[in-house]
N, C-alpha and C positions, 0 to 999 in steps of 0.2 A: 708430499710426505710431511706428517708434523714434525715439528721439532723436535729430534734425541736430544734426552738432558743427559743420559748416559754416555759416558764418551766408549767405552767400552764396547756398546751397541753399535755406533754410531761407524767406528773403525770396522767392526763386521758387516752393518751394511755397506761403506762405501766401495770397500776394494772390490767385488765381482765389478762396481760402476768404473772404477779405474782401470780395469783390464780391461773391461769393453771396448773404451775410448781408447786404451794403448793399440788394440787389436785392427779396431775400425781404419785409423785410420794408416795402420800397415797394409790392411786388408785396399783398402782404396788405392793407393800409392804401388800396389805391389807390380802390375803392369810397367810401369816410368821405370820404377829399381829394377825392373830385370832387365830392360831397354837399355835403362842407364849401366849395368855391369856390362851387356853385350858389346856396346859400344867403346869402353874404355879398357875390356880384357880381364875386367878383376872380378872379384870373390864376393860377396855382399858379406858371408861372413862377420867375423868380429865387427866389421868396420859398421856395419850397419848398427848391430849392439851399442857399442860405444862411439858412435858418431860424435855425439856430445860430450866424449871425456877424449879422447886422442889427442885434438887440436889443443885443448890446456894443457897437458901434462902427461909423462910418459908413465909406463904400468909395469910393473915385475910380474915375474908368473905367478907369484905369492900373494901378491894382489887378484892377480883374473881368476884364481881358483878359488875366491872367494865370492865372484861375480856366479861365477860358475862350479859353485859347491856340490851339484850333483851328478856333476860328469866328469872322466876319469883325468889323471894326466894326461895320460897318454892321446887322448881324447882332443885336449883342450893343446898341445904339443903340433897337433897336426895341422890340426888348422891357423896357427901361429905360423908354420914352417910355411904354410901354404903363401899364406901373405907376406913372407920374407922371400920367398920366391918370387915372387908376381911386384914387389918392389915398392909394396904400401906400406910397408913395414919395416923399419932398421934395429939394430939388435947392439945395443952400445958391449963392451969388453965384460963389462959385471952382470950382462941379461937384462937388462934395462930393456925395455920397447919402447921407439918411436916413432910417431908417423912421419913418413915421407912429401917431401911436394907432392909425390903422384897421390898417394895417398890421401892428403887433404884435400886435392881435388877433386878425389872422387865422391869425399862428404861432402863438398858442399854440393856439389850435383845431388847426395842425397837431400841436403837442406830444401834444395829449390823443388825436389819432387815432392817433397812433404809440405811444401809451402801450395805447392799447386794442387795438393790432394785437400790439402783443410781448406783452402780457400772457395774448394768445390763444394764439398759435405758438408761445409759449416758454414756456407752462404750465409745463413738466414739469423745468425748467434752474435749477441757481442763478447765476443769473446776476451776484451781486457780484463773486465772483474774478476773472471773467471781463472786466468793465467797470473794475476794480481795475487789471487787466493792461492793456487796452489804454490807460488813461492815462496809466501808465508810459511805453511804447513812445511812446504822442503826445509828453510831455514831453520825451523822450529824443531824437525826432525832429529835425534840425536844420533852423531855417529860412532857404531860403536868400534873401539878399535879393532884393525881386521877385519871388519867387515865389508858387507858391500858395496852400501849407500858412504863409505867413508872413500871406497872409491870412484862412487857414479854421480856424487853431487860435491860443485855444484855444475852445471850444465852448461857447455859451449853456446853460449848467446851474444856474437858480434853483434855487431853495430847494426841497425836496419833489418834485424833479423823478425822477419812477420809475425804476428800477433799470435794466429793458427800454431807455427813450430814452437814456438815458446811454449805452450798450455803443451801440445805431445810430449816436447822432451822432459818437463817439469813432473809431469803425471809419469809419465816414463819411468824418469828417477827416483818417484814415490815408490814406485814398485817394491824398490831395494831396501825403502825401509821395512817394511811389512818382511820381506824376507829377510832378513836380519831379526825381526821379530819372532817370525816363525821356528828360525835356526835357532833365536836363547831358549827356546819356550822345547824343543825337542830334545835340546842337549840339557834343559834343566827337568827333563825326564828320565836321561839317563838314553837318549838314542843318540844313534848315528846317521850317517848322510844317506848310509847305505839301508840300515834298518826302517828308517820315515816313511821309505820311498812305498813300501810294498807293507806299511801299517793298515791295517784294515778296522771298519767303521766300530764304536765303542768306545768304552768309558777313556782307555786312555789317549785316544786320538781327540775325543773330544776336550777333555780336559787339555791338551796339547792348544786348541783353539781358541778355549778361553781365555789359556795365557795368552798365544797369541795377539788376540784383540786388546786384553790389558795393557801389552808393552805396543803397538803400533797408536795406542790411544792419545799418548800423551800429547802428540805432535798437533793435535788438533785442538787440543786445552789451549791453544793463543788465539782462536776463532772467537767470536761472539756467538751465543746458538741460532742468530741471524745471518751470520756467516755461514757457517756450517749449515745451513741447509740450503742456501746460495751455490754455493759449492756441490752440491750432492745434488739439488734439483736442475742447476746448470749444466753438470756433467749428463746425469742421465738424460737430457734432451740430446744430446752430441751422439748420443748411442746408438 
């Protein structure tokens, strides 16, 4: 691909390339995760979501409903209950959520399946530069208050944690900015969570996108245009 000098551009082409890679390599691993629930009883659920935010720090509902802006309370309520049942999840006096021993053992078993999936897929990658870059870009991202990426970054990365999980959970976490971007750019339309969803194609969905790409742009302005295509021709080999 040549060099985008537009950053604007550049944010629209990469996210389909960032969800491929998010996708890929669930899609690879999805076998081990469901082995791996069968065997310890539990839910893959939220925990799988937020694998990389649990073990740092706990989340109010007011928090996940912004992780999860398009589905209902009541929605987002059950599946919480489910995991306070099943004992991954504890519930402090003010609604505070925190993960459990069981709980964290259950991510890291997710860690090691996703360690085992990218090690597979991405044999052939060096994937430092790559994982180097995208944390860049995460750090670089801004968080807006209440949103999401103010929840999902930065990303549970102990000590020894493999090259392969790092680059997923980091791109992972990009996700949320771009959604964060999407959500100012719909609400500085004048929509709702509920109206976006069933917006059909035209002037003002697309005009929605361009802001879009405007506001996810910026995070990539810390890149060289050496960089940033590093980055975008690295990923899309991964894909």
């Amino acid at each position: 691909m040549p060099i985008i000098q537009d950053l604007s551009t550049y944010a629209a082409a990469i996210a389909p390339v960032i969800n491929a890679v998010h996708v890929n390599v669930h899609a690879s691993a999805r076998q081990a995760v469901a082995a791996h629930a069968e065997s310890t009883g539990l839910t893959p659920g939220l925990l799988l979501d937020l694998r990389y935010v649990l073990p740092l720090r706990p989340l109010t509902r007011r928090e996940l409903s912004a992780v999860y802006r398009y589905g209902t309370a009541a929605e987002l309520d059950t599946e919480i209950r489910e995991h306070l049942g099943q004992g991954a999840l504890a519930e402090a006096g003010d609604g505070t959520l925190r993960i459990t021993a069981r709980g964290l053992a259950f991510v890291d078993g997710l860690y090691a399946a996703h360690a085992d999936a990218t090690r597979r897929v991405w044999a052939a990658h060096d994937l430092q530069p790559l994982a180097d870059l995208a944390g860049r870009v995460l750090d670089r991202a801004g968080r807006d208050p209440g949103g999401a990426l103010e929840v999902m970054a930065p990303p549970y990365e102990p000590a020894g944690t493999p090259v392969g999980v790092l680059l997923f959970n980091r791109v992972a976490a990009l996700r949320y900015h771009r959604a964060d971007a999407h959500a100012a750019a719909w609400q500085a339309a004048g929509l709702t969570a509920g109206t976006v969803v069933d917006l059909q194609p035209g002037p003002v969905r697309d005009a929605i996108e361009d802001d879009t790409n405007h506001r996810a742009a910026r995070a990539y302005g810390r890149l060289t245009d050496h960089e940033r295509e590093t980055l975008f021709e690295g990923l899309l080999t991964l894909v």
